[in-house]
C-alpha positions in Angstrom: 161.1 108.3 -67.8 158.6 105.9 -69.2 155.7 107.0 -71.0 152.6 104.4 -71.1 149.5 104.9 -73.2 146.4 103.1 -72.8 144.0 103.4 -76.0 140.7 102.8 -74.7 138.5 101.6 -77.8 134.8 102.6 -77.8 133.5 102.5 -81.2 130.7 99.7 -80.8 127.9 101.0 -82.0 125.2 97.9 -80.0 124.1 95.9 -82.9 125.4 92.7 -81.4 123.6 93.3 -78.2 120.3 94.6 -80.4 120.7 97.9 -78.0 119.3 100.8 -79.3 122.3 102.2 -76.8 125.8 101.5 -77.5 126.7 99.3 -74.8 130.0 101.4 -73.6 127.2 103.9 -72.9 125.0 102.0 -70.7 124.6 103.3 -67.0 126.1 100.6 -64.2 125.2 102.7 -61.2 124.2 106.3 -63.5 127.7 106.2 -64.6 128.1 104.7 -68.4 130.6 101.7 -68.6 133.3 103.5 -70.5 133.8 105.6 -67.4 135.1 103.0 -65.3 137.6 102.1 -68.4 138.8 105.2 -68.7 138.9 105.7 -64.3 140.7 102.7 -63.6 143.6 103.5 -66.7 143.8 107.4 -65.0 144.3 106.1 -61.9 147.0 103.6 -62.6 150.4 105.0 -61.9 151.7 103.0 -64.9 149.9 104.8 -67.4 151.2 108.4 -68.4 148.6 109.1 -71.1 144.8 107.8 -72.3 143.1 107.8 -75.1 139.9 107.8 -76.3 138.2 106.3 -79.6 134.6 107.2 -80.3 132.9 106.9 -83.0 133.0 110.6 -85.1 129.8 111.1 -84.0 130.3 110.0 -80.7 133.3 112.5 -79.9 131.4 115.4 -78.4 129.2 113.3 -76.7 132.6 111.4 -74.9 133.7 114.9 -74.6 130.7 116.4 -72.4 129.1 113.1 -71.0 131.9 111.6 -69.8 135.2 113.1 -70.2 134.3 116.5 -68.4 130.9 115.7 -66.7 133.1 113.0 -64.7 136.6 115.4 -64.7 138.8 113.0 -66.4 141.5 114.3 -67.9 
């Protein structure tokens, strides 16, 4: 058995974009962009684990907003 893990790297913090929101938090149809990151590898058959990098204090915030507001696993 193969094991694939996709390490999904959201650490940006939005200086380059001059956001006062980090842009893998911005809301494309009131979901943030790193959601559809982290759908699309959880959905692939050929990926057996994902992970997340967040900032430290970005963790919890991954944890509640996105990881278990949206059910990902």
């Amino acid at each position: 058995m193969i094991i694939n893990t996709a390490i999904v790297l959201a650490g940006g913090n939005g200086s380059r974009m001059k956001s006062n929101v980090p842009k893998q938090y911005i809301c494309i149809n009131d979901r943030p962009i790193i959601y559809y990151s982290l759908l699309a590898f959880e959905e692939c058959e050929f990926i057996s684990n994902v992970i997340l990098v967040a900032r430290a204090e970005d963790v919890e915030y991954c944890r509640k907003e996105i990881v278990e507001k949206y059910r990902l696993t």
